[in-house]
N, C-alpha and C positions, 0 to 999 in steps of 0.2 A: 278375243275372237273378233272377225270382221262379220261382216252382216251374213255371208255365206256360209259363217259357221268356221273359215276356215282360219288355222293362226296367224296372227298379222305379221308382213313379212317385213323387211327392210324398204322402206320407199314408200311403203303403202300408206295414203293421205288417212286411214284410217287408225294407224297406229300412235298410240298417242304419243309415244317419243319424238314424231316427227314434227315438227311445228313451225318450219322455215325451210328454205334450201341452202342453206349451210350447217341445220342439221341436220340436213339430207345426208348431203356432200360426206357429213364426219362418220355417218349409219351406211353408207356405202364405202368409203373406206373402212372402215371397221368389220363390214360383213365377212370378211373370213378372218378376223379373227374371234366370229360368237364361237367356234368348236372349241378353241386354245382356251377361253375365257370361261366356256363352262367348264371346262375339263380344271382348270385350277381353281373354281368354287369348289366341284364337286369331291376335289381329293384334299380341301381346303389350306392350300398354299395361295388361296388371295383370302383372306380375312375382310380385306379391307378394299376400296376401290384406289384407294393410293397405292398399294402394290399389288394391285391388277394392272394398276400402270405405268409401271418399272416393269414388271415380270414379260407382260405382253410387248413393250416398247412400243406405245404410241401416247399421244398428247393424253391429257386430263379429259379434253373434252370428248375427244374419242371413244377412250373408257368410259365415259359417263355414259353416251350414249347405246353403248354395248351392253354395260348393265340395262342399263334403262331395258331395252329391247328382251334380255334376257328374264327378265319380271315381267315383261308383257308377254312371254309364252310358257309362263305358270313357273318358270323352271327354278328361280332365283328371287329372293327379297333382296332389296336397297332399303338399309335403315338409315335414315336421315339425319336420326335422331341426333344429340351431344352426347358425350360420355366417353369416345372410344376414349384408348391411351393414347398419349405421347407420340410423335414421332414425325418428319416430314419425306412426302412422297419422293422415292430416287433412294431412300437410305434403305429402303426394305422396312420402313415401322408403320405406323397406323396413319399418322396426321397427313393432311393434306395442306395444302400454298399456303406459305405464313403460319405454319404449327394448327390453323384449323383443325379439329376432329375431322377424318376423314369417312367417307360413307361407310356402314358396314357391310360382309356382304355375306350371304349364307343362303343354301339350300331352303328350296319352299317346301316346310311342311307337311302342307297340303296339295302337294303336285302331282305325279303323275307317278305310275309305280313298274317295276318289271316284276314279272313273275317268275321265280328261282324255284328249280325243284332239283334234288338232291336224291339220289339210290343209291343203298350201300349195303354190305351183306347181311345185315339185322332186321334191314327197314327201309323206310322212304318218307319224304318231308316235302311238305311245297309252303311257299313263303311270299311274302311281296316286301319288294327289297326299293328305299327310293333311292334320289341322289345323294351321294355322301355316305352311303353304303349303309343308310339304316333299314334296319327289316322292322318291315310298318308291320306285320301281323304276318301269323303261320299256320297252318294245320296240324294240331294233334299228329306227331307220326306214326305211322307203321312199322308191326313189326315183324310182316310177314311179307317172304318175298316169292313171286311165283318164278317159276324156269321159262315162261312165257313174257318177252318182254314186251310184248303189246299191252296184256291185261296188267304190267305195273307199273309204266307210262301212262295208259287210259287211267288207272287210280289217282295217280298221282296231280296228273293234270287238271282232271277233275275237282278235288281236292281247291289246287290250286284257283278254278275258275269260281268256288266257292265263294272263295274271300273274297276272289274282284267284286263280285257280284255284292259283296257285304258291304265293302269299301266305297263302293261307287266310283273310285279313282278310277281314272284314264291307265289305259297300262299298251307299256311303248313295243312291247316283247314278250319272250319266254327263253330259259338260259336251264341247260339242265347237266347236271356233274353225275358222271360214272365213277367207277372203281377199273377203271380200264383204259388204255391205252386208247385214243379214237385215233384212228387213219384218218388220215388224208388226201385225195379231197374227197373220198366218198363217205363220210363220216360213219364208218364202220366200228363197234367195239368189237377190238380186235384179240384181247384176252382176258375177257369178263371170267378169272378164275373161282372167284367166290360168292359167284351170282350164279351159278350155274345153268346161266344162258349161253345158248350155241358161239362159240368163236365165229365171229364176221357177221355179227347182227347189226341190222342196218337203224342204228339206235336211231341217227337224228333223221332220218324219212319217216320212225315212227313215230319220234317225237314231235315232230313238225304238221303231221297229219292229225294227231292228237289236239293238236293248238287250233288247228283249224276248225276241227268238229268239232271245238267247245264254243269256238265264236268267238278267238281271243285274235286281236289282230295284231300283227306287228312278226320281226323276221321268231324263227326257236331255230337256236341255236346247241351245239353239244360240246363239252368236253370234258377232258380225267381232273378229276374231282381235285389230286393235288395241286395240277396246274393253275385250275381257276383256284383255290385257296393260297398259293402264292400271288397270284394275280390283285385278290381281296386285299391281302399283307401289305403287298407293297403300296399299292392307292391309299391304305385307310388304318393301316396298322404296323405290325414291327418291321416290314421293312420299307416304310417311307424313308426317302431320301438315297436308299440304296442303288447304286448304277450294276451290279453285279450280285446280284441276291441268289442264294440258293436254299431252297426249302427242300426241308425230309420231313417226312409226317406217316405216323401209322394210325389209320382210325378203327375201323372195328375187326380188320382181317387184312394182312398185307402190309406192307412199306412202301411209298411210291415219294419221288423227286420231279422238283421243276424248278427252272430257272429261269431268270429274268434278267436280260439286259439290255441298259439302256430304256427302261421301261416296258418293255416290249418281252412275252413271252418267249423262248427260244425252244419249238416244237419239232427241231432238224426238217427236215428234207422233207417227212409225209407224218409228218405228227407223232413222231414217236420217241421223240428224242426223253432222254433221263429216267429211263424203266432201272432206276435205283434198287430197286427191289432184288432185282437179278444178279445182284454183286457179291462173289463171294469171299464169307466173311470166317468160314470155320470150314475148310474143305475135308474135315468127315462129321459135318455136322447133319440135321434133316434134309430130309426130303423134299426138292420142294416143286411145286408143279409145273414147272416150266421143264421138268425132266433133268435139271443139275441137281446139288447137296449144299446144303451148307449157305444157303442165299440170305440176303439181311429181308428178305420176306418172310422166313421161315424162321428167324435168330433171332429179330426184334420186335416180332409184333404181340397185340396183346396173349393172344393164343400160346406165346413163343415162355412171355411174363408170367402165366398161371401153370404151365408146365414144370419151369425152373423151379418157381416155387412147391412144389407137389401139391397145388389143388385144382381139381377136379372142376370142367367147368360145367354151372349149371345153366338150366335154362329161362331163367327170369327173368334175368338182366341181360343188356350186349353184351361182348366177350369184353369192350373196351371198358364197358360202364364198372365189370368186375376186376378186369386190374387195377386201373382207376381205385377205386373203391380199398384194393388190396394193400396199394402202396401207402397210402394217406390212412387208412386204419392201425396198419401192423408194421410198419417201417424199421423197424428194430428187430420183429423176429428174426432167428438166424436164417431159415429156409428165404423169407422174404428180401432180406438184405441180399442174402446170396446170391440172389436171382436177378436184384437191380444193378448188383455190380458185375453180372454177366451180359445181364443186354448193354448195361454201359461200353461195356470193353467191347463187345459186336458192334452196337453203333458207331463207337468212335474209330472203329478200325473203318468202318464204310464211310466215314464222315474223309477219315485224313486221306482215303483213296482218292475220294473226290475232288477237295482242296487240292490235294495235287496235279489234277488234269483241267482242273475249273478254274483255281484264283479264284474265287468270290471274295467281296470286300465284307460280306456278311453272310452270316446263315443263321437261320430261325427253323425252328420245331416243332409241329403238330403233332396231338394225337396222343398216345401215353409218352410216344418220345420229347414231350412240353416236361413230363409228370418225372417221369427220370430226370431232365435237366434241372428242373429246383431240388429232387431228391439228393443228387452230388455233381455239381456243379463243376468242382475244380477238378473231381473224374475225370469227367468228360471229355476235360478243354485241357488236362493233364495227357491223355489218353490222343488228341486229335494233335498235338504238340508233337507227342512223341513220334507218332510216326509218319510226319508231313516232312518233305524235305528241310532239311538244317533245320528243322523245326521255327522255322519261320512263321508255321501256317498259325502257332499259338497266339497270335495279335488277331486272328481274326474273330469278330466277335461273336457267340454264338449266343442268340436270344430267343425266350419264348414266342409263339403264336400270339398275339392280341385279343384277337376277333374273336366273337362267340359265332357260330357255324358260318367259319369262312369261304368251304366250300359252297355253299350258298349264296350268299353275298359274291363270290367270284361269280357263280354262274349269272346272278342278275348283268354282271358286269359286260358279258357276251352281250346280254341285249341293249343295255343304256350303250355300247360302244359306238353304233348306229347314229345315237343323237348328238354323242362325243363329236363327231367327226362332223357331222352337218345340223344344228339342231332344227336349223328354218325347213331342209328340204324333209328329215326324217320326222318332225311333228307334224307336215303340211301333208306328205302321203298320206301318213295314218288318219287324219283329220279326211280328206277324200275316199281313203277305203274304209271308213263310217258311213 
């Protein structure tokens, strides 16, 4: 912080990186790339500052100084220390000029946090999520949901401002995941089917309003829960490295799809792109709410899981927590086998539908559909083989979720995006609207 309170910028005679005008010079040239440079701390593809300085392309001393800068706005540590491994800058390893250890570099602990809230059809969760996608603390969920989505935004958020308040962190946002489709751009949930909230609730004006009556500054942001847990995937989890990732996931009611390319969400035209759910997968199979039959919303989720098997669900537990619970206990019963080897073959008929209009280089599973892929594995990718064209699509690999509540961790993602992209201007606002 400078004397005004506010974070030290690039130039500024008060920042301690600065110390001459040639490292002005290298702090100026470097300034656009602090976004590039936190953004590869934070999904940690730079380990190290020697390949911060291959990754980025600029001199040594430029990277140093960008680090440097980025530990001086709370965001990043420089370990200075000896120890890393091996390796010298330019090959992609650790070492830096002459096999030197090179600096380490890693998310600050103690930095600044977003606040992630999560609504689904059992319940609702709020969390603070930092850089690197660790969730620093959470609230006890909910497991009551009202048909008013003001009064489970107002809970939720609350909740949320909770912890800040506990934490004392700085927090940059708010990032909050539905079970619904959100339009675009008026951030509407557009078919909240097992929320039984009105279709075209103006989610993120309530959610944004909500943000604001608690006293929490910074943008709130909305989106469909699978998205942002694809989103989580690919920065922090099984689909790092992927240029074409597609995610299916069923959490506690429904099936929903998103994709990623090129890093970058692929939301179509007005946000509504990969309503997976909708795809039919047994055309005289259920009913299912969108007014078709037979849809892989109504064929694979957990609801879909304790029917097959003929049990009866109760009210205890989520509908997920009891298939879950089903599959991993009784896995060998006849009724329970039967049942996993029907959602398999439903899944994997919507799985090879996709691979053939998509091409993804990978796809990864949420949700009881994670709990099926380790249950029969060679099912699955037997079943996605078969009926993908020439059966080409069986090389592609199909991996579990990573993340523990990655929609979550997605959502915080909405808000840290902000600082991604500029962190001098989007710390220095929030530091003036204090």
């Amino acid at each position: 912080m400078n004397g005004n309170g506010a974070p030290p910028r690039m130039g500024d005679a008060t920042t301690p990186s600065v110390s001459s005008t040639g490292t002005r010079t290298k702090l100026e040239r470097g300034r656009g790339a602090l976004g590039p440079a936190l953004e590869l701390v934070h999904t940690g593809r730079a380990p190290t500052r020697a390949v911060l300085t291959a990754e980025l392309g600029v001199t040594r001393a430029t990277a140093g100084a960008v680090a440097a800068e980025l530990e001086a706005l709370g965001l990043i540590r420089v370990d200075s220390r000896p120890g890393a491994s091996g390796g010298t800058a330019g090959t992609g390893g650790t070492g830096g000029a002459q096999g030197r250890p090179s600096h380490r570099l890693s998310v600050a602990e103690d930095g600044p946090v977003a606040l992630a809230a999560q609504v689904h059809s059992d319940g609702f969760r709020a969390a603070l999520v930092g850089l690197g996608g660790r969730i620093v603390a959470t609230a006890p969920g909910k497991v009551t949901v009202s048909a008013d989505p003001a009064q489970v935004l107002g809970a939720v958020v609350r909740a949320g401002a909770e912890l800040l308040a506990k934490s004392g962190r700085r927090c940059v946002g708010a990032g909050l995941a539905v079970p619904s489709a959100v339009a675009e751009p008026d951030g509407t949930a557009l078919n909240p089917l097992h929320l039984a909230w009105p279709a075209g609730s103006p989610v993120r004006d309530i959610f944004a309003e909500c943000v604001k009556a608690a006293g929490i500054d910074g943008p709130a942001l909305t989106g469909n829960d699978v998205n942002l847990a694809a989103l989580a995937e690919h920065r922090h989890g099984a689909g790092r490295s992927a240029q074409h990732l597609l995610c299916v996931a069923t959490g506690h009611r429904g099936v929903g799809g998103a994709l990623v390319l090129d890093g970058r969400l692929h939301s179509g035209s007005s946000g509504l792109a990969l309503e997976v759910g909708h795809l039919t997968v047994n055309p005289e199979g259920r009913a299912c709410h969108c007014g078709g039959r037979g849809c892989l919303d109504v064929e694979a989720d957990p609801l879909a899981f304790l029917t097959a098997a003929g049990r009866s669900p109760g009210p205890e537990v989520s509908l997920l927590q009891q298939a879950r619970d089903l599959l991993r206990e009784e896995p060998e019963e006849p009724a329970v086998r039967a049942a996993t080897e029907e959602l398999i073959d439903r899944l994997g008929l919507g799985l090879a539908g996709l691979v053939n209009i998509l091409n993804p280089d990978r796809i990864i599973l949420g949700g009881l559909h994670r709990e099926l892929l380790y249950a029969d594995p060679e099912r699955l990718r037997a079943v996605v083989a078969d009926r993908s064209l020439w059966g080409r699509s069986g090389g592609v690999p199909i991996l579990p979720c990573t993340l523990d509540h990655n929609s979550l961790v997605g959502a915080a993602e909405l808000a840290w995006q902000p600082v991604l992209d500029d962190p001098l201007g989007a710390l220095a606002q929030g530091a003036s609207a204090q």
